[in-house]
PADRENLO-323107 format. One record per atom (N, C-alpha, C, O): x, y, z; residue in three letters. Coordinates in steps of 0.1 Angstrom, whole numbers, plus 5000, padded with zeros to 4 digits. Example, Ala and Ser with C-alpha at 12.3 -4.5 7.8 and 13.67 -1.06 7.14 Angstrom:
513249435078Ala 512349555078Ala 513249675078Ala 514249675085Ala 512849785071Ser 513749895071Ser 512950005079Ser 513450115080Ser 
This chain:
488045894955Unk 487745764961Unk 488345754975Unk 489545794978Unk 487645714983Unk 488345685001Unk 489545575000Unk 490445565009Unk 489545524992Unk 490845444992Unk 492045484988Unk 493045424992Unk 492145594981Unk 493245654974Unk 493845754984Unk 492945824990Unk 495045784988Unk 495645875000Unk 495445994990Unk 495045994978Unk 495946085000Unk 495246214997Unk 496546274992Unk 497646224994Unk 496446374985Unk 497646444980Unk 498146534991Unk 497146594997Unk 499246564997Unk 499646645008Unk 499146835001Unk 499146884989Unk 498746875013Unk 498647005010Unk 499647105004Unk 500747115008Unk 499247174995Unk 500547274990Unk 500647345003Unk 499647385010Unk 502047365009Unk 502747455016Unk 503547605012Unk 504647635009Unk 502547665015Unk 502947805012Unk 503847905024Unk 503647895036Unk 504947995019Unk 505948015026Unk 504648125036Unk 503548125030Unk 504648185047Unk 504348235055Unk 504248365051Unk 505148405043Unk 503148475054Unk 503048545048Unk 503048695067Unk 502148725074Unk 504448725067Unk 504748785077Unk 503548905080Unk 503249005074Unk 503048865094Unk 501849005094Unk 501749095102Unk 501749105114Unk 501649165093Unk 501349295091Unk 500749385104Unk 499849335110Unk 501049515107Unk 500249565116Unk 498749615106Unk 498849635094Unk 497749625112Unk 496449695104Unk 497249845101Unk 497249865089Unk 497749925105Unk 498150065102Unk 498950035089Unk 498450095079Unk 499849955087Unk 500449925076Unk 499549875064Unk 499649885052Unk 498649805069Unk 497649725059Unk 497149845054Unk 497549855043Unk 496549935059Unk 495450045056Unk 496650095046Unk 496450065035Unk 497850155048Unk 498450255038Unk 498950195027Unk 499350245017Unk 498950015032Unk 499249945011Unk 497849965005Unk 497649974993Unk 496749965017Unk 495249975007Unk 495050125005Unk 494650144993Unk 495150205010Unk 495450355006Unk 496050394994Unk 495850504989Unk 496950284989Unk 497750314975Unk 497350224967Unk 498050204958Unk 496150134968Unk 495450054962Unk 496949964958Unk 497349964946Unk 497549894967Unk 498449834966Unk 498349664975Unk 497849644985Unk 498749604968Unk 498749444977Unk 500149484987Unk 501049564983Unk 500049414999Unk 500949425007Unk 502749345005Unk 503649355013Unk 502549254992Unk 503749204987Unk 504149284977Unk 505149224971Unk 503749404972Unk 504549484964Unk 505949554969Unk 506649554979Unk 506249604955Unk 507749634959Unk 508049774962Unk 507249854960Unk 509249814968Unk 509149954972Unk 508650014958Unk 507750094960Unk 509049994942Unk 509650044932Unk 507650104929Unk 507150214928Unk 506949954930Unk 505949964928Unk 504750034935Unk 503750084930Unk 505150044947Unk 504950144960Unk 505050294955Unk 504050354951Unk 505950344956Unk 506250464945Unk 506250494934Unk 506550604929Unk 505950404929Unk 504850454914Unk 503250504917Unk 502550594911Unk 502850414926Unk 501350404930Unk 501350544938Unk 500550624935Unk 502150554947Unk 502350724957Unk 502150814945Unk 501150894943Unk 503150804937Unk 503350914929Unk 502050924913Unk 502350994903Unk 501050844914Unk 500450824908Unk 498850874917Unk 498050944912Unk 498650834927Unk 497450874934Unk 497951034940Unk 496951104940Unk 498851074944Unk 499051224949Unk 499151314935Unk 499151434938Unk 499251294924Unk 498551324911Unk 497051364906Unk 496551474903Unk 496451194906Unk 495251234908Unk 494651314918Unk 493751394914Unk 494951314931Unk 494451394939Unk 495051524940Unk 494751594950Unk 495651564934Unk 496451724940Unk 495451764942Unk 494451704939Unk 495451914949Unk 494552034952Unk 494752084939Unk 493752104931Unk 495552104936Unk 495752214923Unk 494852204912Unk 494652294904Unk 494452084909Unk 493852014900Unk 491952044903Unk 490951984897Unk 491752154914Unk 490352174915Unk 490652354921Unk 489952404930Unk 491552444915Unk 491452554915Unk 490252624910Unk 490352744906Unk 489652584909Unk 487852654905Unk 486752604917Unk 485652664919Unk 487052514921Unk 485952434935Unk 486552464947Unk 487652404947Unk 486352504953Unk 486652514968Unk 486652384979Unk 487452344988Unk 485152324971Unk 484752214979Unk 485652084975Unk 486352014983Unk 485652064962Unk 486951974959Unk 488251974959Unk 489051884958Unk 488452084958Unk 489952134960Unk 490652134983Unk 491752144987Unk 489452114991Unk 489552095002Unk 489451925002Unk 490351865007Unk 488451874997Unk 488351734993Unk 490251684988Unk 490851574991Unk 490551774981Unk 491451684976Unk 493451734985Unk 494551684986Unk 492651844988Unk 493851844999Unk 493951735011Unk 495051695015Unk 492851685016Unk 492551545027Unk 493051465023Unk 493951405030Unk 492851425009Unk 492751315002Unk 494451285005Unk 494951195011Unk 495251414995Unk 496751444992Unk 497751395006Unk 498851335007Unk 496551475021Unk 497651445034Unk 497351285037Unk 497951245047Unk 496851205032Unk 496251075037Unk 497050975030Unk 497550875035Unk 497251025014Unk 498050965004Unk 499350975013Unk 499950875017Unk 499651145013Unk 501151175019Unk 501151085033Unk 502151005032Unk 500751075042Unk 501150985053Unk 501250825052Unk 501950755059Unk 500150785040Unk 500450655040Unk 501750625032Unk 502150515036Unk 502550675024Unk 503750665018Unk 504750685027Unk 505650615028Unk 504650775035Unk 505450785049Unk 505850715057Unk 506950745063Unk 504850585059Unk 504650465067Unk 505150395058Unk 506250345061Unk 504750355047Unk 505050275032Unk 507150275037Unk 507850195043Unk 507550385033Unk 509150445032Unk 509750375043Unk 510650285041Unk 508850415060Unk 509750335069Unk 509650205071Unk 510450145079Unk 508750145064Unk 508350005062Unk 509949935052Unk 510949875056Unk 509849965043Unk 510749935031Unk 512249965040Unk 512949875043Unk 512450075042Unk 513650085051Unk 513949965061Unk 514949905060Unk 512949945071Unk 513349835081Unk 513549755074Unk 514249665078Unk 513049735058Unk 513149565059Unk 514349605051Unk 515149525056Unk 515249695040Unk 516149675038Unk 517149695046Unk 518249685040Unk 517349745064Unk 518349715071Unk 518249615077Unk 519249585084Unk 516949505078Unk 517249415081Unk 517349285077Unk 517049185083Unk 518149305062Unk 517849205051Unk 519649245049Unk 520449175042Unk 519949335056Unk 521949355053Unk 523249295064Unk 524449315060Unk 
């Protein structure tokens, strides 16, 4: 009804942003960008699994496929590590 005041909007805390390079390697680990290091490194160590090379020693073509895949995984966790590090030196 136009007579009744409005309820104030929910205020949500700020959601610090992100460079796109960082965005890309929480989405590279099929990860939301508020996850935790802990959960960060489960997800690393869960997609460089699925992808090893070693895991297509009979295909050439997927075993090259999955070496890409492995350096792509490996760098986005890289970036992931120094991410977690700044924020725990700058949380001390």
């Amino acid at each position: 009804r136009a007579s009744e005041p409005r309820p104030e909007p929910v205020q949500r805390p700020a959601t610090p942003k992100l460079p796109a390079e960082l965005l890309r390697a929480f989405q590279t680990l099929g990860l939301d960008p508020s996850a935790s290091r802990r959960a960060a490194r489960a997800a690393y160590l869960a997609e460089l699994k699925a992808h090893h090379p070693d895991r297509h020693h009979d295909d050439p073509v997927a075993r090259d496929r999955a070496t890409e895949e492995s350096a792509r995984i490996n760098e986005a966790w890289d970036l992931l590590e120094r991410y977690y590090d700044a924020q725990s030196n700058s949380t001390t």
